[in-house]
Backbone and ligand atoms as CSV (ligand in chain L), in Angstrom:
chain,resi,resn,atom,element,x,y,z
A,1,UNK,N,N,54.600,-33.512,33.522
A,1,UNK,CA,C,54.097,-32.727,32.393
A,1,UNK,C,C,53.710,-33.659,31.255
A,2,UNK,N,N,53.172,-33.343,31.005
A,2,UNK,CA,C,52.040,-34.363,29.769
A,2,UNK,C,C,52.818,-33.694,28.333
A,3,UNK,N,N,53.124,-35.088,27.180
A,3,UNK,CA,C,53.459,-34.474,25.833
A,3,UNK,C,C,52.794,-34.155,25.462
A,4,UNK,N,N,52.776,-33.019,24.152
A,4,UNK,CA,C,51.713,-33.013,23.272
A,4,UNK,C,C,51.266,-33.682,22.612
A,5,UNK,N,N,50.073,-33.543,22.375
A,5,UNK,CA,C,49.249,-34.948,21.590
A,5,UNK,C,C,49.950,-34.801,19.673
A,6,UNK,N,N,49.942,-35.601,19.350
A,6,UNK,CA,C,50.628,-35.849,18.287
A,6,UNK,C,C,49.144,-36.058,17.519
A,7,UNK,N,N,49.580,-35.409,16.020
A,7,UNK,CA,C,48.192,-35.609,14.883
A,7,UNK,C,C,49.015,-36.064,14.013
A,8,UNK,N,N,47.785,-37.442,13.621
A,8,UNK,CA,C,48.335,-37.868,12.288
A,8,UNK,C,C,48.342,-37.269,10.847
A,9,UNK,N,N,48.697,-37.524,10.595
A,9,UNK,CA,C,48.526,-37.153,8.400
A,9,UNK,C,C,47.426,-36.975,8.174
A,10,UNK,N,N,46.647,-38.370,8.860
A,10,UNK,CA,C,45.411,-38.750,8.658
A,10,UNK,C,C,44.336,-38.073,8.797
A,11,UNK,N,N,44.588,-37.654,10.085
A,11,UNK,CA,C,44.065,-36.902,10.957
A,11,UNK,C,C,43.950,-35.489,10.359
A,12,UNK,N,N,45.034,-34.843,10.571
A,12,UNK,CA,C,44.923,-33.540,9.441
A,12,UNK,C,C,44.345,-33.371,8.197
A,13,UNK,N,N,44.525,-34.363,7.551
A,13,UNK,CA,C,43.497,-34.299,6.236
A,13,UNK,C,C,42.539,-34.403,6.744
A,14,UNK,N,N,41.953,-34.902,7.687
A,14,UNK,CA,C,40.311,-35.117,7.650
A,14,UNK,C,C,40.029,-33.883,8.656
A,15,UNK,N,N,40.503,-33.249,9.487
A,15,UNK,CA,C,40.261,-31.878,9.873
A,15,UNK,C,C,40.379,-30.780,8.944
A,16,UNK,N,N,41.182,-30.777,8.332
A,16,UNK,CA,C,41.314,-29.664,7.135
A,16,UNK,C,C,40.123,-29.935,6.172
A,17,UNK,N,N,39.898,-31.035,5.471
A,17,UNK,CA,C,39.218,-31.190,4.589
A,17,UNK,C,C,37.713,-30.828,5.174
A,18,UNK,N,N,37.301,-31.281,6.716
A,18,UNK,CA,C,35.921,-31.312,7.074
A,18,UNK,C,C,36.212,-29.667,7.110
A,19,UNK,N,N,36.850,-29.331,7.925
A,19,UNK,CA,C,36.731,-27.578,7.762
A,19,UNK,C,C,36.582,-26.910,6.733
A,20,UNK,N,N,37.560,-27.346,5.559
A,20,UNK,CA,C,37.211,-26.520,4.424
A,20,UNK,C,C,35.815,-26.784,3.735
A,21,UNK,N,N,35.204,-27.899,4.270
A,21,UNK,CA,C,33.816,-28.140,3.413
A,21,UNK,C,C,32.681,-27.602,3.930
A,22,UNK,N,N,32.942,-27.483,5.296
A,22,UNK,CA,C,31.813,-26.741,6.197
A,22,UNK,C,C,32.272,-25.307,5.546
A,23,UNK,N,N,33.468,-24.532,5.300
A,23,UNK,CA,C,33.403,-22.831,5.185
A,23,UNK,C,C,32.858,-23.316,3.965
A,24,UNK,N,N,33.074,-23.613,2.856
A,24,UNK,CA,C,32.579,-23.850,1.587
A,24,UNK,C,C,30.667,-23.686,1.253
A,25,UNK,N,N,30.489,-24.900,2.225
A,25,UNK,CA,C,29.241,-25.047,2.360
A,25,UNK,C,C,28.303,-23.706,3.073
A,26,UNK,N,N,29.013,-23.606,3.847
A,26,UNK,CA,C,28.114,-22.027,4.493
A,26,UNK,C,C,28.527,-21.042,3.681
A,27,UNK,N,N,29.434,-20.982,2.676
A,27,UNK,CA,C,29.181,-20.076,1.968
A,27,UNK,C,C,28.839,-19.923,0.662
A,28,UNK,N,N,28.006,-21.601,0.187
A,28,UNK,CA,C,26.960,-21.690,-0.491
A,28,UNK,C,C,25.470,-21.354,0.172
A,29,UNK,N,N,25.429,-21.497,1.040
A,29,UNK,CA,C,23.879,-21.286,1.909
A,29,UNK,C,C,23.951,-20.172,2.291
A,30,UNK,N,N,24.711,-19.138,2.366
A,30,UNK,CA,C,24.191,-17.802,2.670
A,30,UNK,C,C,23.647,-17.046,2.456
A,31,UNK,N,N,23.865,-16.921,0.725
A,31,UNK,CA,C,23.114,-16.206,-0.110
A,31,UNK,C,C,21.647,-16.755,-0.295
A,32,UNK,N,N,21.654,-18.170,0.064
A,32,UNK,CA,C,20.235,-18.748,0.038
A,32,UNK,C,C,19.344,-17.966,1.120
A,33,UNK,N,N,20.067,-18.665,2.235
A,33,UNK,CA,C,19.362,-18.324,3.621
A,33,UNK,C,C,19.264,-16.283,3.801
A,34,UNK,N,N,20.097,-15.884,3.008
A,34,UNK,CA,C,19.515,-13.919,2.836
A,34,UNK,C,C,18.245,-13.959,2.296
A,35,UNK,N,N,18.338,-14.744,0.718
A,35,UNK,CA,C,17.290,-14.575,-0.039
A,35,UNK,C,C,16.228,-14.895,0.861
A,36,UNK,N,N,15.909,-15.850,1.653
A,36,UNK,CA,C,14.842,-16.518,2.231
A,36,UNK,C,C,14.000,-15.579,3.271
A,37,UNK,N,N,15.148,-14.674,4.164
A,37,UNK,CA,C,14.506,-13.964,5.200
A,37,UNK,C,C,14.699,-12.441,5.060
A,38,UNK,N,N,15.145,-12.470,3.681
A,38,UNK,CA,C,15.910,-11.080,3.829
A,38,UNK,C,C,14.662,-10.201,3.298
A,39,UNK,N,N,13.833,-10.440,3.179
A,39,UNK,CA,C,12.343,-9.215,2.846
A,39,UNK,C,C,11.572,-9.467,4.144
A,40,UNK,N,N,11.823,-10.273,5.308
A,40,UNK,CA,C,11.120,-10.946,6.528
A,40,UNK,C,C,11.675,-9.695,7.337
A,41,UNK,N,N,12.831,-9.322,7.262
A,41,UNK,CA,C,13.449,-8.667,8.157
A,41,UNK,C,C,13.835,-7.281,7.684
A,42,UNK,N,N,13.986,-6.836,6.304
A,42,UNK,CA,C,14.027,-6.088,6.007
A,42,UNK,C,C,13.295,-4.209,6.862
A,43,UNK,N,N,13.483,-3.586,7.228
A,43,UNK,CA,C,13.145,-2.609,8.181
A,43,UNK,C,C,12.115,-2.056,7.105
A,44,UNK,N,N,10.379,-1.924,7.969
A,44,UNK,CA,C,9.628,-1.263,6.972
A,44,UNK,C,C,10.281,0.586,6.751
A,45,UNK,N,N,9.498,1.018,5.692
A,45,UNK,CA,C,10.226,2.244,5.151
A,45,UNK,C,C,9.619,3.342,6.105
A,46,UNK,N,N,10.479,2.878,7.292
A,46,UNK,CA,C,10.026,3.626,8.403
A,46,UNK,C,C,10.327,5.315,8.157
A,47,UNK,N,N,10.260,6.328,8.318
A,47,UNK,CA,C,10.711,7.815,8.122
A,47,UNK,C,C,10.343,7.857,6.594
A,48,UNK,N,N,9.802,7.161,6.028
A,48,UNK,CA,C,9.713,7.464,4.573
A,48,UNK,C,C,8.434,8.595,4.361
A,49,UNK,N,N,8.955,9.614,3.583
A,49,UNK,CA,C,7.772,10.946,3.621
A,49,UNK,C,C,7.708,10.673,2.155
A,50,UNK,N,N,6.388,10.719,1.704
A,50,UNK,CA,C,5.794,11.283,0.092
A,50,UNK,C,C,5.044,12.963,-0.046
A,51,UNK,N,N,5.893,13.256,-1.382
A,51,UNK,CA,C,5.142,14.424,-1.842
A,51,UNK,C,C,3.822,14.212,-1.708
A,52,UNK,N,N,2.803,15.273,-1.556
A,52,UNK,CA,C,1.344,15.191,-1.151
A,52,UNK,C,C,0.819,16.113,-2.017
A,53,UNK,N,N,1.279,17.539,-1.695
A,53,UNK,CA,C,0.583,18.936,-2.509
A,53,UNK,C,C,0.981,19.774,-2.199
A,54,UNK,N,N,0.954,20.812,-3.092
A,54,UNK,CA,C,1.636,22.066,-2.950
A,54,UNK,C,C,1.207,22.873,-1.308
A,55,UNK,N,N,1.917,23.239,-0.530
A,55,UNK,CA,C,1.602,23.141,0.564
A,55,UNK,C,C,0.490,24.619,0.800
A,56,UNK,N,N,0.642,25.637,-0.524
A,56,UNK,CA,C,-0.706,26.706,-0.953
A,56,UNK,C,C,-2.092,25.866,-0.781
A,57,UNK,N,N,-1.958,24.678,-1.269
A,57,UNK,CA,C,-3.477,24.407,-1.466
A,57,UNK,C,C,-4.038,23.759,-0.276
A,58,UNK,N,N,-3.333,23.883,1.130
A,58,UNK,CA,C,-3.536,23.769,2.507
A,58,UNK,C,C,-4.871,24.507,2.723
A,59,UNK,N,N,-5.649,24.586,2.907
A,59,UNK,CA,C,-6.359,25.434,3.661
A,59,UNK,C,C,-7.186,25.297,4.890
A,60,UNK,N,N,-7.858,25.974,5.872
A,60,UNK,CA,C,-8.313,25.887,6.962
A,60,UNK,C,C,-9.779,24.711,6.937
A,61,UNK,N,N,-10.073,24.474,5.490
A,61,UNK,CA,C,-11.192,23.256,5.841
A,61,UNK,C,C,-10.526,22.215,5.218
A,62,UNK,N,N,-10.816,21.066,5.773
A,62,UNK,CA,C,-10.356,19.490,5.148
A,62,UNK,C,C,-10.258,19.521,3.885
A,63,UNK,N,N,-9.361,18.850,3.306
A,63,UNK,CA,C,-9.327,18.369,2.128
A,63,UNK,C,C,-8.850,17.366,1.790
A,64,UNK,N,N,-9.446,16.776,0.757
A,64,UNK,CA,C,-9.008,14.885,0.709
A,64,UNK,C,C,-7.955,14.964,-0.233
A,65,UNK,N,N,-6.492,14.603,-0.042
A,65,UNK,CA,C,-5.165,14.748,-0.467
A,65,UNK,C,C,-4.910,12.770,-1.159
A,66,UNK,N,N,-4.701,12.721,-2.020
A,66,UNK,CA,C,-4.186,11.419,-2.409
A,66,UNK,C,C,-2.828,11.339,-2.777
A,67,UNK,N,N,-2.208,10.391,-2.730
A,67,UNK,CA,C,-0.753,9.578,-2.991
A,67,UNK,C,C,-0.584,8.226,-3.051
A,68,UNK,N,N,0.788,7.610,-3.584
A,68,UNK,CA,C,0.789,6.354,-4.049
A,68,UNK,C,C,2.073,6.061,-3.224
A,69,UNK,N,N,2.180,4.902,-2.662
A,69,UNK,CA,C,3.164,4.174,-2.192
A,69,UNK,C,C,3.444,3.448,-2.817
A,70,UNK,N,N,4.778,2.547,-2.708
A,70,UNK,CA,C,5.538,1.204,-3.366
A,70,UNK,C,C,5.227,0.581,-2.114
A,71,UNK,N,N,4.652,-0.466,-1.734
A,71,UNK,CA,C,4.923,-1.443,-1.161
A,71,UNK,C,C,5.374,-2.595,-1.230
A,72,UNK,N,N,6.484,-3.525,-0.391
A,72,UNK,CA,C,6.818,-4.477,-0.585
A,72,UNK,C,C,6.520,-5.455,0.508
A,73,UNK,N,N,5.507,-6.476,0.408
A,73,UNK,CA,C,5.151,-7.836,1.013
A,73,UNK,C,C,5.588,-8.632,1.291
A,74,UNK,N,N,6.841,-9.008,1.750
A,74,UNK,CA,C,7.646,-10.308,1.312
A,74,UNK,C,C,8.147,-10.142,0.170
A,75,UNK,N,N,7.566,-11.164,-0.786
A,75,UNK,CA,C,8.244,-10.743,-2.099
A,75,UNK,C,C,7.678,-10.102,-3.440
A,76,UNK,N,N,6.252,-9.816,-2.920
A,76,UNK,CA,C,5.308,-8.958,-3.632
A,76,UNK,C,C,5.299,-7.512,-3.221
A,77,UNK,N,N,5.492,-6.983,-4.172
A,77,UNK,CA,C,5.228,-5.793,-4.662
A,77,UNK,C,C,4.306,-5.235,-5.203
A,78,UNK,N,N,4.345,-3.772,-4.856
A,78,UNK,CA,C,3.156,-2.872,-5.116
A,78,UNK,C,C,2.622,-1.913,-5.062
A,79,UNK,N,N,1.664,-1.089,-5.383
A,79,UNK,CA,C,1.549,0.541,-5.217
A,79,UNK,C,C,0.295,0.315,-4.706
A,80,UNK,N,N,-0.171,1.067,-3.731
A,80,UNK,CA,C,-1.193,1.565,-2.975
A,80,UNK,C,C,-1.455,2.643,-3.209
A,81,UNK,N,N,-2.776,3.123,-3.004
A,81,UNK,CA,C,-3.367,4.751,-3.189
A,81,UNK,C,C,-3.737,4.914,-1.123
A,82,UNK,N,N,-3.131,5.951,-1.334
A,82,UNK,CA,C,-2.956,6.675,0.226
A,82,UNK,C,C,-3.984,7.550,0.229
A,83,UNK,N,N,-4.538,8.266,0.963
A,83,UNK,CA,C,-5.695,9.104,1.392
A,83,UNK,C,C,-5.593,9.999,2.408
A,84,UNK,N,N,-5.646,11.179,2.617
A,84,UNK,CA,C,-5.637,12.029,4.167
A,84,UNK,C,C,-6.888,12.735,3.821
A,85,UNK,N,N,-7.203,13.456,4.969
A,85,UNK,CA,C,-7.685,14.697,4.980
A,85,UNK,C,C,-6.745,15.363,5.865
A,86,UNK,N,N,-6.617,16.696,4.616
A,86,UNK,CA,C,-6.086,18.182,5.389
A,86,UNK,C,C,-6.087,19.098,5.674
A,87,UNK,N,N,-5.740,19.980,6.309
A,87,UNK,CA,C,-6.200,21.599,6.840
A,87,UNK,C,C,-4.784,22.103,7.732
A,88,UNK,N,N,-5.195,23.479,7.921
A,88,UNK,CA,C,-4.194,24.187,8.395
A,88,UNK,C,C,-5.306,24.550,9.603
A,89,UNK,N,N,-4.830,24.427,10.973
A,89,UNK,CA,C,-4.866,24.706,11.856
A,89,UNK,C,C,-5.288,26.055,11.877
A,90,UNK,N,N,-5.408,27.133,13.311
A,90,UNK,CA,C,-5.512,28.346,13.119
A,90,UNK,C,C,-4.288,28.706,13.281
A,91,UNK,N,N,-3.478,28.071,14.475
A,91,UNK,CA,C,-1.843,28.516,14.506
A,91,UNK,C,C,-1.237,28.242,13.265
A,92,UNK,N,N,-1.839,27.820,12.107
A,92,UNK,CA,C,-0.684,28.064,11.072
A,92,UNK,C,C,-0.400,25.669,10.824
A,93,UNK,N,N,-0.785,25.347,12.255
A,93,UNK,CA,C,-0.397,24.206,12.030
A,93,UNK,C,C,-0.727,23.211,10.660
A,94,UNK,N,N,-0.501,22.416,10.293
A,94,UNK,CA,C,-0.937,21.526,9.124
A,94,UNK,C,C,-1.120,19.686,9.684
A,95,UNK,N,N,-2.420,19.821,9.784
A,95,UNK,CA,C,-2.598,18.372,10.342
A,95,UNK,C,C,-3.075,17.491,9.029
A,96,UNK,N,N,-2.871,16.168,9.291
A,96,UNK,CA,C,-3.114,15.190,8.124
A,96,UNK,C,C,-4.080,13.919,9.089
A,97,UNK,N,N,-4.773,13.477,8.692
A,97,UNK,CA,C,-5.686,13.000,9.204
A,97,UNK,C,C,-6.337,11.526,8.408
A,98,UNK,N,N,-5.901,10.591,8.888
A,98,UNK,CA,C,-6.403,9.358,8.017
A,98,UNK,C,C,-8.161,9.117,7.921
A,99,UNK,N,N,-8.413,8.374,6.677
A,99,UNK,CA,C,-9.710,8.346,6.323
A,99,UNK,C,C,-10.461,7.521,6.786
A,100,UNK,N,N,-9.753,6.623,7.460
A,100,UNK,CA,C,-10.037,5.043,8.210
A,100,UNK,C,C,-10.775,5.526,9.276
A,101,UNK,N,N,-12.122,4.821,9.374
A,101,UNK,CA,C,-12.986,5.112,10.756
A,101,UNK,C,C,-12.083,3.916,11.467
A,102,UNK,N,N,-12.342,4.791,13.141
A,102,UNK,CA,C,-10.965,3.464,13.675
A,102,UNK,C,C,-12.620,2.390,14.544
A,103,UNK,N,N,-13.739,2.352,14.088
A,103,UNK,CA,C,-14.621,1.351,14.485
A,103,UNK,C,C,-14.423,-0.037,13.688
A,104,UNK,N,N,-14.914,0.160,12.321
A,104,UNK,CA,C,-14.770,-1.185,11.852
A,104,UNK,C,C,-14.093,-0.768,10.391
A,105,UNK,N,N,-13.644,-0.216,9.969
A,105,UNK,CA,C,-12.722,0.688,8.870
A,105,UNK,C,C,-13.080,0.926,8.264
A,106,UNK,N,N,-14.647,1.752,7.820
A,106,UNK,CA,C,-15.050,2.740,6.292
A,106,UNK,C,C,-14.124,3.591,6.182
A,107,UNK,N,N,-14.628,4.621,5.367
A,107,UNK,CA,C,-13.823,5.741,5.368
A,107,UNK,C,C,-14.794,6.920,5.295
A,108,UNK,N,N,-14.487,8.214,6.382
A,108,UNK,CA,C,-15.088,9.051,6.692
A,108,UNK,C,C,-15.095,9.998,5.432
A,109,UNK,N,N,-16.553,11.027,5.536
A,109,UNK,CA,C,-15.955,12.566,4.646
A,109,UNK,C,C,-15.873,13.273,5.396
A,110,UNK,N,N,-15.968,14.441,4.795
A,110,UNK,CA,C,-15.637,15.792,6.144
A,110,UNK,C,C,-16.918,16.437,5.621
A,111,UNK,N,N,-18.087,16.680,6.381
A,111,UNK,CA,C,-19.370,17.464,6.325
A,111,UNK,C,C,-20.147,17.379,5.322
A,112,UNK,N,N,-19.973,15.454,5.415
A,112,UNK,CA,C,-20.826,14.987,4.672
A,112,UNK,C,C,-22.391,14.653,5.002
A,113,UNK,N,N,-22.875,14.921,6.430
A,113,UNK,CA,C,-23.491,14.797,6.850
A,113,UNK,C,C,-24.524,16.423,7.297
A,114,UNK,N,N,-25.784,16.675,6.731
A,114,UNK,CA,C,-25.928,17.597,6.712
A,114,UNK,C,C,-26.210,18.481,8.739
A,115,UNK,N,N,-26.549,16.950,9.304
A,115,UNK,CA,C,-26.766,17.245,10.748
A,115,UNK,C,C,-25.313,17.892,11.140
A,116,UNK,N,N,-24.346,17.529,11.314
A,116,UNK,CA,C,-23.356,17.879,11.302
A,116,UNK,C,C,-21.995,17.944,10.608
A,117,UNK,N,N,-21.983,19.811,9.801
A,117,UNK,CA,C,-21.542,20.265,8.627
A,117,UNK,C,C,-19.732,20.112,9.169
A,118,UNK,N,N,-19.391,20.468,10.521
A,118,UNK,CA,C,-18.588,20.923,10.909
A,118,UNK,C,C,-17.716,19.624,11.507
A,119,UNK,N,N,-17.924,18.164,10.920
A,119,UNK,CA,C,-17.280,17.254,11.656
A,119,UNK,C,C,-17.294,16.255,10.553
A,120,UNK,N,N,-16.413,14.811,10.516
A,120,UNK,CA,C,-16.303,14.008,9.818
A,120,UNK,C,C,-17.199,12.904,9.889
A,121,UNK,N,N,-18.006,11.837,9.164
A,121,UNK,CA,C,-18.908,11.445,8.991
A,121,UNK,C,C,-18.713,10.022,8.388
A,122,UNK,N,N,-18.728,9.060,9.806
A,122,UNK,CA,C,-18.835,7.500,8.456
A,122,UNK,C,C,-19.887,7.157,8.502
A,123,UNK,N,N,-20.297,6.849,7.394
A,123,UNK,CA,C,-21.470,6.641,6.440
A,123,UNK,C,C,-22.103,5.147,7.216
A,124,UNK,N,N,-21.281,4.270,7.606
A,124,UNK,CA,C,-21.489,2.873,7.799
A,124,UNK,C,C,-22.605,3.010,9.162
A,125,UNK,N,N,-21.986,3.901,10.298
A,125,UNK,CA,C,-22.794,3.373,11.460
A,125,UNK,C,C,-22.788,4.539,12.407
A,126,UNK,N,N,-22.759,5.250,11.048
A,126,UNK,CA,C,-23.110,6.581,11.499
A,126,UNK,C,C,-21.968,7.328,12.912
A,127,UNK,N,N,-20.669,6.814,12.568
A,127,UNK,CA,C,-19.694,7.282,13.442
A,127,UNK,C,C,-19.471,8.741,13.212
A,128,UNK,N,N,-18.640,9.320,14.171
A,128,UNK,CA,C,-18.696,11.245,13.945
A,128,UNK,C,C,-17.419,11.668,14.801
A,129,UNK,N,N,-16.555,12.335,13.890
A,129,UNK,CA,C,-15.435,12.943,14.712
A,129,UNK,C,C,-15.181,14.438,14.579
A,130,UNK,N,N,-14.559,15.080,15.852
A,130,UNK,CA,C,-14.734,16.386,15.122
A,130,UNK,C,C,-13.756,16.802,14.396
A,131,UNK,N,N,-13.175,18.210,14.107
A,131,UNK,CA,C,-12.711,18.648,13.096
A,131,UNK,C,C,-10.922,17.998,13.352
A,132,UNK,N,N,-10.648,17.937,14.641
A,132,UNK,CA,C,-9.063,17.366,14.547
A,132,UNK,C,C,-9.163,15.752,14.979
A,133,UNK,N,N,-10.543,15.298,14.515
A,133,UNK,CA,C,-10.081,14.070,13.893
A,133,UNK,C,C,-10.616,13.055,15.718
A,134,UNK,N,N,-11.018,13.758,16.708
A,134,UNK,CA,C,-11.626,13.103,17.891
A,134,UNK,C,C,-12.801,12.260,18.117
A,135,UNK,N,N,-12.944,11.106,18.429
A,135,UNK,CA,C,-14.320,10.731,17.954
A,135,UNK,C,C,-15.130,11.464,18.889
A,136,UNK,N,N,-16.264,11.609,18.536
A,136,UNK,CA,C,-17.613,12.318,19.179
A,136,UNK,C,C,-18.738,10.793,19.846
A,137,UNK,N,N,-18.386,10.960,21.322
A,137,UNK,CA,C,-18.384,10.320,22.030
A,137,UNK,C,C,-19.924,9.968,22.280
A,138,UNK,N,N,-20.655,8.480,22.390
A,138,UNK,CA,C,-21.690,8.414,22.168
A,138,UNK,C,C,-21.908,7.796,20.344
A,139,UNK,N,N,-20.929,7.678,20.203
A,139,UNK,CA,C,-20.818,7.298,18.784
A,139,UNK,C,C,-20.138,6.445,18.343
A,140,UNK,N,N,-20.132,5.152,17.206
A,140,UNK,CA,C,-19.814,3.590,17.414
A,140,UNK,C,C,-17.933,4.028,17.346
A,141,UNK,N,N,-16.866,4.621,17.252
A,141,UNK,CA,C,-15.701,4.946,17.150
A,141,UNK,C,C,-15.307,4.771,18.456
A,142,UNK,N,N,-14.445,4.514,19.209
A,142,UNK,CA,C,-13.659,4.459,20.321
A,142,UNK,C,C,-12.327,5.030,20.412
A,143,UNK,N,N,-12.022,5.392,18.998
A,143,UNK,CA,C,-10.531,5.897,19.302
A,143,UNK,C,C,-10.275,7.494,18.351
A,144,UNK,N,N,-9.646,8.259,18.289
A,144,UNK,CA,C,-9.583,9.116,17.040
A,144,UNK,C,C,-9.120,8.588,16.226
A,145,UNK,N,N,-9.073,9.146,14.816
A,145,UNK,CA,C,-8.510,8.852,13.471
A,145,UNK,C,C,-6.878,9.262,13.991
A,146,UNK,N,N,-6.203,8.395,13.460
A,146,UNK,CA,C,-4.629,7.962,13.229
A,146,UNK,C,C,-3.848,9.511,12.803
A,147,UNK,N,N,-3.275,10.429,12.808
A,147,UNK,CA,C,-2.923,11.391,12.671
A,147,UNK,C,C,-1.073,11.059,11.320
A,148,UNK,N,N,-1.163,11.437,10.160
A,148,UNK,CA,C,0.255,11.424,9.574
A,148,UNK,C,C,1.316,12.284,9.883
A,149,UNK,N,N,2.295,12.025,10.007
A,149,UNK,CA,C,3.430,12.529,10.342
A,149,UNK,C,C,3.828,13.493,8.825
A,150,UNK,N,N,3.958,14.883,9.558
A,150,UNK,CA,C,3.783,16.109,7.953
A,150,UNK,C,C,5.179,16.575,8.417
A,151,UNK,N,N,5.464,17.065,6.876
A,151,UNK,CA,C,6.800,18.075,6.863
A,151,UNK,C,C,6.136,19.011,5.635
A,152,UNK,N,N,6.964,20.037,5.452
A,152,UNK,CA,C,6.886,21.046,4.132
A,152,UNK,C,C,8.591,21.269,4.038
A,153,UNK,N,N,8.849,21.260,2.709
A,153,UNK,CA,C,10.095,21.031,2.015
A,153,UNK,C,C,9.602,22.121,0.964
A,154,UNK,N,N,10.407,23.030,0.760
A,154,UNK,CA,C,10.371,23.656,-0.838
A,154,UNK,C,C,8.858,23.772,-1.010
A,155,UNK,N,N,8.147,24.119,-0.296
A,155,UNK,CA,C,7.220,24.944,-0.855
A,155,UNK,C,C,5.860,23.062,-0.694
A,156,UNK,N,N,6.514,22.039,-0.523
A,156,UNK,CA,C,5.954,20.984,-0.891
A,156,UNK,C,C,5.510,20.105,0.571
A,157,UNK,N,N,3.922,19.489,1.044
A,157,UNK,CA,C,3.633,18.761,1.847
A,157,UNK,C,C,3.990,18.048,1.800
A,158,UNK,N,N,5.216,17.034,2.538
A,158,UNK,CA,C,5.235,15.642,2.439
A,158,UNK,C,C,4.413,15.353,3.916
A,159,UNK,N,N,4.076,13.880,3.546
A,159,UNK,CA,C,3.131,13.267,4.822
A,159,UNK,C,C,4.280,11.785,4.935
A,160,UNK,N,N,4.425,11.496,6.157
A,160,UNK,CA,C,5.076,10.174,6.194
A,160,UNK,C,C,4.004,8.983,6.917
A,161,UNK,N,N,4.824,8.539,8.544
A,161,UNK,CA,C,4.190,7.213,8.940
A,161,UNK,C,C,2.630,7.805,9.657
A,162,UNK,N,N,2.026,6.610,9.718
A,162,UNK,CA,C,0.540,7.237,10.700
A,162,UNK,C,C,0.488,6.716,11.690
A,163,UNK,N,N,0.191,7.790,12.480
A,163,UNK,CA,C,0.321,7.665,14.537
A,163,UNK,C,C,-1.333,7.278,14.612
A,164,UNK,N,N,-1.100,6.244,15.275
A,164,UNK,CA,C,-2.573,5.828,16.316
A,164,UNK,C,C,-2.683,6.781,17.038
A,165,UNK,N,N,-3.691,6.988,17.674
A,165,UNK,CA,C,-3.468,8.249,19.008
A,165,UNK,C,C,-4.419,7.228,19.804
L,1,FES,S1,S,-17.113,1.768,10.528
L,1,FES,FE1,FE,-17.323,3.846,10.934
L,1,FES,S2,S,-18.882,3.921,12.387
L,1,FES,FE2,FE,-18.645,1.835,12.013
């Protein structure tokens, strides 16, 4: 059977001391190393819904709805102006509909185009979707417009994240 290894004085001070300088030290750099990644990693404001409009002033033809976000960049900050178009379905539904042509990104109107009153209209290259937002095929768009995620609270539209479709 083998003795135990014996530690010097010496020895112990310089294990204790290197240990206590390493916990010391990492717990000067922590708060650094948060600050550094901690807006990198931070979870975007995923489920986050904004008031939009009184959910009365819904009605069955589009309407261009605005709102403001806080955004945070890293370590810039900031407010954005948000945009939908909205309508109530015939079932009663309430769709929200981004303004972004998904070709090269103008932004559409709704029957702005006198050829066709009944569909959305980018101006740029003459893209065309119809009323729930589908592109009209034969036309420079490849995808539909991005659809927002809606609730009604108290009488009030909130719109949250936007779905690609
Ligand atoms: S950007 Fe809308 S059709 Fe090209």
């Amino acid at each position: 059977m083998s003795e135990p290894k014996k530690v010097s004085r010496r020895q112990f001070l310089n294990y204790t001391l290197t240990g206590l300088g390493g916990f010391m030290a990492a717990g000067m750099m922590a708060p650094m190393v948060r600050f550094a990644i901690d807006p990198v990693f931070k979870p975007a404001a995923a489920g986050d819904f904004h008031s939009v409009a009184d959910v009365k002033e819904v009605t069955n033809e589009p309407q261009r709805f605005e709102w403001e976000v806080e955004q945070v960049d890293a370590w810039y900050e900031s407010t954005i102006q948000k945009t939908a178009w909205v309508y109530r379905k015939e079932d009663d539904e309430i769709i929200a509909l981004s303004p972004i042509c998904t070709h090269l990104g103008c932004t559409v109107d709704w029957a702005s185009n006198e050829e066709y009153p009944k569909q959305f209209f980018c101006p740029c290259h003459g893209g065309r979707y119809t009323k729930d937002g589908v592109n009209v095929p034969g036309t420079p768009p490849t995808a539909p417009l991005p659809v927002f995620e809606t609730k009604v609270e108290e009488g009030m539209l909130y719109l949250g994240e936007e779905i690609a479709r």
